[in-house]
C-alpha positions, 0 to 999 in steps of 0.5 A: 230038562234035569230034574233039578229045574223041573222043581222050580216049574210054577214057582216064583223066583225074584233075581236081582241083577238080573241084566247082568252077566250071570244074572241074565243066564240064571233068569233064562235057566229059571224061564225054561224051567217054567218059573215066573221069574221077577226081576230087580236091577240096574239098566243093562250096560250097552252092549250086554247079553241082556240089552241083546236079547228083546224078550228074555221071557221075564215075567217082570222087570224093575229097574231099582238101585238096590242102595235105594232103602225106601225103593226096594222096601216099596217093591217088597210090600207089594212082592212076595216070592217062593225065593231070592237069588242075590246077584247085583253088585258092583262086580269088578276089582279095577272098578272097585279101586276107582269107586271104592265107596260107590262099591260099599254102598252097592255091595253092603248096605244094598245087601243090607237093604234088600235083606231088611226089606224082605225079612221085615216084610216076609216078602220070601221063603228064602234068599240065597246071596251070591258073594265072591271066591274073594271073600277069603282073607289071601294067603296065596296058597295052592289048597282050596279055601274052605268055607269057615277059613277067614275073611277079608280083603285088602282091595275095595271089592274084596272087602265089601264081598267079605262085609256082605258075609257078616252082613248075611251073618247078622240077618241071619240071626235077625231072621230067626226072630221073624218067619223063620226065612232062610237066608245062605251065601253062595261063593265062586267067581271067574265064571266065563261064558258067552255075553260077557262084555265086561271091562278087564275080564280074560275072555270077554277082552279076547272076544273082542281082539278075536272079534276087531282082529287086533292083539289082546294084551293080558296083565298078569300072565302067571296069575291062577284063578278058579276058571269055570263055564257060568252054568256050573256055578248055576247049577250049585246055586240053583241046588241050593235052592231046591232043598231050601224049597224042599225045607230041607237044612242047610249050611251057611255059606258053599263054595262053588269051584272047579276041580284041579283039572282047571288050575290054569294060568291066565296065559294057559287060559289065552292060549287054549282061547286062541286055538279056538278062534282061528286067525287071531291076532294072538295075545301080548305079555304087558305087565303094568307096574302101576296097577293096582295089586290083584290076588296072584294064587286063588282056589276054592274047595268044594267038598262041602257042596259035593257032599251037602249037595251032591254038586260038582263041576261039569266043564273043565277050563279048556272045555268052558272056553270052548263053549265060550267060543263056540257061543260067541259064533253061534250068536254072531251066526243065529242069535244070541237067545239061540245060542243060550237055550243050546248050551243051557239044554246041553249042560242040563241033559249032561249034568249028572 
């Protein structure tokens, strides 16, 4: 393993949404390292990288609703960690326009709720929250938004994301007064990877035309998004969580994105996945007038990560769907727990 993960053998690390996407492969990172991982969520959707694998290595799982203010204060009184990794969320944009007050709920005062709890209880060292690339107020520009650019955002869920900043903000300050926990944002999004099964996302609607043979429609084809392999991102977090063990500085908030290598479009990014899958059914142009407004230009940039934390992105977007693919039949051929511990192997023996 990298030298990164074996700082995190014997520590114990509590990850919330930890069925999900990401958070599934963030606890599978922290097993392999040696950590005893806790975790914090909600049941897994069906069909999800979670509710696949019967035995993640876990060390415990609750399932609390983190807008539960009464539940998590009760976990924290009896929990104590070296760290928290923030992940659960109402994740997806389209979601957020039918549950826009489910999403705030979920987003703010859940954050709101567990930073209470655990600066109240002193229940960890420090917690890395996990927000969004939407965080930043949107004015269509090709230059990489920097992380004391603006925030806001005109959808559901890009304004709850940009809202728990300032909640991170104020329990910032708050923390001061207490033990001195450390409390720092972490921001990248449109992560693809192998497992993803969620509603309205490229890849995982790929997946299952490539997998029930029919024709993937894509709704904005000209649409530009910071497209990286989930591990990276990961990896950033995961940097972050070193030094803050180390007691070591740190900035507020990081972005977490690729290089300009990756600047693809939703239909380059089609395309390069249909040459990956041969005999696809290929995919359909359908523009829906009726849809709610999605962002059309979105970049990050990563500077301050690379020189704060001399983090980098790994795979480029054509490589990223590569492994993508590649999961997905390894899984389908052996099993998807296999599949993850060769690519979370790979990456971390080529990383750096």
């Amino acid at each position: 393993m990298h030298p990164l993960l074996n700082e995190y053998s014997g520590k114990k690390i509590l990850i919330t949404g930890h069925t999900g996407f990401k958070g599934a492969w963030l606890s599978r990172i922290l097993v392999l390292a040696g950590a005893q991982v806790y975790g914090v969520s909600l049941d897994p959707e069906p069909g999800s990288l979670f509710s696949r694998i019967s035995d993640f290595g876990i060390k415990e799982s609750s399932i609390i609703d983190i807008r539960n203010r009464s539940a998590i204060n009760r976990y924290f009184e009896k929990h104590r960690f070296d760290g928290v990794f923030h992940l659960a969320a109402q994740p997806l944009v389209r979601r957020s326009y039918r549950e826009p007050v489910e999403t705030f709920e979920t987003n703010v005062m859940g954050t709101a709720n567990l930073l209470d709890a655990i600066v109240k209880n002193k229940a960890a060292l420090w917690c890395i929250v996990i927000t969004t690339d939407k965080v930043y107020k949107n004015q269509e520009r090709s230059s990489g938004y920097l992380e004391d650019d603006a925030l806001g955002g005109k959808d559901p869920y890009s304004a709850s994301k940009a809202a728990v900043e300032m909640v991170v903000s104020a329990w910032q300050t708050l923390s001061m007064d207490g033990e001195g926990i450390k409390i720092h944002s972490a921001r990248a999004g449109n992560v693809i990877g192998g497992g993803d099964v969620a509603e309205d996302r490229l890849l995982p609607d790929l997946v299952r035309g490539f997998i029930g043979e029919k024709t993937t429609v894509i709704r904005n084809p000209n649409s530009i998004r910071p497209w990286q392999h989930v591990l990276d991102p990961l990896s950033g977090y995961l940097e972050m969580g070193l030094r803050l063990m180390a007691n070591k500085k740190l900035s507020n908030a990081f972005n977490f994105g690729p290089t300009e290598e990756s600047k693809l479009t939703v239909k380059e990014m089609a395309a390069q996945a249909c040459t990956f899958w041969p005999g696809n059914k290929g995919i359909e142009v359908k523009i829906d007038q009726t849809a709610p407004p999605e962002t059309g230009l979105l970049w990050l940039s990563s500077d301050l990560a690379g020189s704060e934390l001399g983090w980098k992105n790994q795979l480029k977007a054509k490589d990223a769907i590569d492994w993508t693919i590649k999961w997905e039949r390894e899984s389908m051929q052996n099993s998807p727990l296999v599949a993850m511990d060769n690519q979370i192997k790979e990456f971390f023996m080529v990383s750096k």
